[in-house]
N, C-alpha and C positions, 0 to 999 in steps of 0.2 A: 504494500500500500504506500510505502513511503515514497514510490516515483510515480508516483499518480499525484496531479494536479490537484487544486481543492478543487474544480468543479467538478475533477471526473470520481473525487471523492463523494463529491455533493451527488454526484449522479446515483455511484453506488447504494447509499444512503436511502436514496428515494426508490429505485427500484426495490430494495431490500425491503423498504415500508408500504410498498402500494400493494391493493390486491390483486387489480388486473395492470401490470405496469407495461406501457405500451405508447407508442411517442409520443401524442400527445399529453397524455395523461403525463407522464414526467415533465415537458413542457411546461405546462401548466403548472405542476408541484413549482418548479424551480424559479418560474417566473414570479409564484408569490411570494418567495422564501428571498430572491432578489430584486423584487419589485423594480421591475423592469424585463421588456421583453427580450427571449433568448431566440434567437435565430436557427434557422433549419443550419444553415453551415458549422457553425458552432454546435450544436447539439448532436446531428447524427455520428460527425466521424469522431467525436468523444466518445458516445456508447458504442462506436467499433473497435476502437479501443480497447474498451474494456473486455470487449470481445477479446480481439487477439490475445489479449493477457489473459482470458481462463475465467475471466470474475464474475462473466454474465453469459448468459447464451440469448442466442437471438431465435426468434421463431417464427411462422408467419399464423397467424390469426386468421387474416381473410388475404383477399389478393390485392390490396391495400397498406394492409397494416403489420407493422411487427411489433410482437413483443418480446418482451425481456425481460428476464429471471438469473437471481443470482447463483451462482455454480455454488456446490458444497466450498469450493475453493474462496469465491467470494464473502461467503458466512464467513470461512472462520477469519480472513484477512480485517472483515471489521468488526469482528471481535475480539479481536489483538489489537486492533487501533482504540477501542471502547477500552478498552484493559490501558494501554499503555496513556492514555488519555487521563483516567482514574488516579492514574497515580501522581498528574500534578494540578489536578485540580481538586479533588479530594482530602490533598495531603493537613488542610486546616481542621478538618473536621473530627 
């Protein structure tokens, strides 16, 4: 996880959290979370990305649409970033 961008962290994150995650629908997530709109160019070849790295698969939904789901590999990469995260933000409590 740690040569992954924040967005394509931020992507992870949301595909990880959505039920049906699928372009828009991450679109969408991301653009509230950065209030401001994110663009098809910026958007898809980040979640190929993620592809080639192993951390999401891609699938086709209809003859339209793809979606995306995180690989066992993607779980546990952020949840080693949740862990390693933990332990400096945590450390006052």
């Amino acid at each position: 996880m740690y040569d992954l961008t924040g967005f394509q962290r931020d992507l992870l994150y949301v595909i990880a959290g959505l039920e049906e995650p699928h372009g828009l629908a991450i679109k969408d997530e991301l653009e509230d979370y950065y209030e401001k709109e994110i663009h098809h160019g910026r958007l898809y070849p980040n979640l190929d990305t993620l592809v080639e790295k192993g951390l999401v698969e891609k699938s086709q939904r209809d003859r339209r649409t793809n979606e995306y789901t995180t690989t066992r590999r993607g779980t546990r990469e952020i949840e080693a970033r949740v862990e390693w995260e933990a332990e400096y933000i945590d450390h006052g409590e």
